[in-house]
C-alpha positions as CSV (number, residue, x, y, z in Angstrom):
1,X,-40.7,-8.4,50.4
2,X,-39.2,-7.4,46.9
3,X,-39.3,-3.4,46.4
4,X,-39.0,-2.4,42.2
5,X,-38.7,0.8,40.7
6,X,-37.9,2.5,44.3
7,X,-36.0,5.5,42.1
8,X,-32.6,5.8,43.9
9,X,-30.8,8.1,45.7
10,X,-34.0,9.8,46.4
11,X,-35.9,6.5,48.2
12,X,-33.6,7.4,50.7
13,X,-34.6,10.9,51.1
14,X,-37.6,11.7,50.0
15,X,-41.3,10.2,49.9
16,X,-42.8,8.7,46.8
17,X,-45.9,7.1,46.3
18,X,-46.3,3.5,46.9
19,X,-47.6,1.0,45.1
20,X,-48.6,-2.8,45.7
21,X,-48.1,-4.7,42.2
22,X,-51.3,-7.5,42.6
23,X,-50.9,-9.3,39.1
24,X,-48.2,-10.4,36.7
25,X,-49.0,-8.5,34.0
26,X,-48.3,-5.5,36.3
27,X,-51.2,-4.3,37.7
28,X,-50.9,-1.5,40.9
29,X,-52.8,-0.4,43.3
30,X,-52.0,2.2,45.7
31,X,-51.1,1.7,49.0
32,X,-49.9,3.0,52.5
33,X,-48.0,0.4,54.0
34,X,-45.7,-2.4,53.1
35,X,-46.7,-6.5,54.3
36,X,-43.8,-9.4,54.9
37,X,-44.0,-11.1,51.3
38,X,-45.4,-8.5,49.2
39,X,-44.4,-7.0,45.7
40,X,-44.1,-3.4,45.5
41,X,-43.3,-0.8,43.5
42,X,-42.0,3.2,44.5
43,X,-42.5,4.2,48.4
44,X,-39.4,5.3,50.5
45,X,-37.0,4.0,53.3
46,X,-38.7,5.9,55.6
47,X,-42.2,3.7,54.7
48,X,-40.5,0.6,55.0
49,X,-39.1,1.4,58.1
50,X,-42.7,2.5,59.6
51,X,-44.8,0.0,57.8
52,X,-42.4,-3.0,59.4
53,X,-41.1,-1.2,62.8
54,X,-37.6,-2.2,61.8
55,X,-34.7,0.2,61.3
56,X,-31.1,0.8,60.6
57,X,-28.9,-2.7,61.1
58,X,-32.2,-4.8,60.9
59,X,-32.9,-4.3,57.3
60,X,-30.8,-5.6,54.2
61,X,-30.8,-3.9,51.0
62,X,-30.1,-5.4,48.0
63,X,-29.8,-3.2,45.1
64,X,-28.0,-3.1,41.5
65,X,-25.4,-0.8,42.1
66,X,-23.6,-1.8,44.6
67,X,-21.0,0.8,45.3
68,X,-24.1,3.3,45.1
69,X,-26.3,1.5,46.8
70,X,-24.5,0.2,50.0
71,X,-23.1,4.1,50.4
72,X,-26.1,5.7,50.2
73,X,-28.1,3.3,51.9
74,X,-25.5,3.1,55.2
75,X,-25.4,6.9,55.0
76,X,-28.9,7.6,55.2
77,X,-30.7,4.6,57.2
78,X,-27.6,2.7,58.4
79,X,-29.2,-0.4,56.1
C-alpha cells in the first residue's frame, strides 16, 4: 500500500480525509478505509492502523525526511 500527500507531522495526530487514487492521471475518490495494494492519498495513522488491524512495531514507514519522519513516527505510533 503506497500512502502520498499524507501532510506530515499532522498524519500522525490528527484525521484528514482519505482518498483512494483509481487512475493515473490522478483521479480520487473518497474513501473510509485503506486495502493491502492500494494507492492513496491524505487519511491518518490512526486509519491505517484501523483499516488493517496492525499497530505500532508491525507497520514500516517510509517517508522523505528521515530524521523527521522516523522521530515522529516512533513517538506517536511506535512505527
Amino acid at each position: 500500500m503506497v500512502i502520498v500527500a499524507e501532510r506530515k507531522p499532522e498524519f500522525f495526530q490528527m484525521s484528514h480525509p482519505l482518498y483512494e487514487v483509481v487512475t493515473g492521471e490522478g483521479l480520487m475518490r473518497p474513501c473510509f478505509k485503506v486495502e493491502t495494494g492500494g494507492l492513496y492519498s491524505g487519511g491518518s495513522a490512526q486509519m491505517i492502523e484501523s483499516s488493517l488491524n496492525v499497530h505500532g512495531d508491525e507497520i514500516l514507514y517510509v517517508g522523505d525526511h528521515i530524521y523527521t519522519d522516523v522521530s515522529v513516527s516512533k513517538v506517536h505510533h511506535r512505527w
